[in-house]
C-alpha positions in Angstrom: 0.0 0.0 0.0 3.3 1.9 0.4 4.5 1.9 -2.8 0.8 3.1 -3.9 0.6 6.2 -2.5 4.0 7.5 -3.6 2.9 6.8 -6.7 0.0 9.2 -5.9 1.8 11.6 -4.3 3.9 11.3 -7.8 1.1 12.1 -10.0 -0.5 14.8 -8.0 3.0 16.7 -8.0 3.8 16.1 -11.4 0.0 17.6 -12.5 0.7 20.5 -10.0 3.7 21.5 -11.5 2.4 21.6 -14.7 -1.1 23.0 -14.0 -1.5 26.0 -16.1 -4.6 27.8 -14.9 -2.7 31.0 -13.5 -0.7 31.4 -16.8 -3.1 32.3 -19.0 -3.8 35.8 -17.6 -0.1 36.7 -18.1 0.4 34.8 -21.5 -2.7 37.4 -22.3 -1.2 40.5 -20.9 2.1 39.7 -22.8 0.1 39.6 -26.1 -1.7 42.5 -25.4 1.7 44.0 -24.7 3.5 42.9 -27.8 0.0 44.2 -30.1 0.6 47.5 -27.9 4.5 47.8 -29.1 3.7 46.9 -32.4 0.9 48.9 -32.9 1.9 52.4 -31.3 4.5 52.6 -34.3 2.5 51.8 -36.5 0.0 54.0 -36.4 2.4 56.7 -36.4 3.6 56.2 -39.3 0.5 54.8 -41.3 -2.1 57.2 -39.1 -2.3 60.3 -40.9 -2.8 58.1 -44.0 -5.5 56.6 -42.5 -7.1 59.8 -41.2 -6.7 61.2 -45.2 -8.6 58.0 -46.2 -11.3 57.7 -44.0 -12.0 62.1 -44.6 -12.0 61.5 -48.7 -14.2 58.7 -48.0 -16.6 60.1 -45.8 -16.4 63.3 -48.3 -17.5 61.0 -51.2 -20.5 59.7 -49.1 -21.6 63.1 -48.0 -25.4 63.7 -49.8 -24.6 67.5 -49.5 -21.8 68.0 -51.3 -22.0 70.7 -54.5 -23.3 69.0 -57.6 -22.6 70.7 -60.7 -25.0 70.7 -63.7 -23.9 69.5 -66.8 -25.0 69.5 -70.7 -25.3 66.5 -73.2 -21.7 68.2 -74.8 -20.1 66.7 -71.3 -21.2 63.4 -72.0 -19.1 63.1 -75.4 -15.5 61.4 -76.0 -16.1 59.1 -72.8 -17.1 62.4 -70.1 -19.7 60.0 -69.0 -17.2 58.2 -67.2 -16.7 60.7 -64.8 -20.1 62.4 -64.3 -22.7 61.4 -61.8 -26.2 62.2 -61.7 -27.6 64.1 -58.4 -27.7 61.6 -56.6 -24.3 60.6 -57.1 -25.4 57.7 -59.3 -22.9 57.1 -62.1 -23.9 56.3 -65.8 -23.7 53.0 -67.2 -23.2 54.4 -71.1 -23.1 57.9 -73.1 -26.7 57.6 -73.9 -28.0 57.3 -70.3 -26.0 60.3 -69.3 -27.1 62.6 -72.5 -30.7 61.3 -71.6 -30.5 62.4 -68.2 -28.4 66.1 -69.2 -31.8 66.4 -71.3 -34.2 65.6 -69.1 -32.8 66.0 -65.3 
């Protein structure tokens, strides 16, 4: 029976030693860290790139931004491409957008 429970005694030291249940809180705060250190840089050097990207884009979203009129002559030699109707719908073809510079 001796023998028996130092063999216990064996396993229940061997699975205390390597119980990890109090690790994972620092292994997290060490990730977190390392995202921290990593990140910080980063966005200095990328943020004001980002801040240009994300002001454009919410520019080209605003429904209040000045929409200038245009005539059937812009829609010629491929202008169509880069016209958009009021509501900042683009044109598909020429004819669509000369139909719509005739009848807005």
């Amino acid at each position: 029976m001796r023998g028996r429970e130092h063999m216990q005694r064996f396993w229940s030291a061997l699975r205390a030693r390597f119980d990890e249940r109090g690790a994972t809180m620092v292994e997290y705060a060490l990730i977190i860290g390392l995202i921290g250190i990593i990140a910080i840089p980063g966005l200095a050097v990328f943020g004001p790139a980002l801040h240009d990207n994300f002001i454009n884009s919410a520019q080209a979203l605003d429904p209040e931004d000045d929409w200038e009129a245009f005539d059937k002559d812009d829609c010629m030699n491929g202008g169509w491409q880069d016209l958009t109707e009021q509501g900042g719908a683009g044109f598909n073809n020429q004819g669509l957008c000369i139909s719509y510079a005739n009848n807005p």
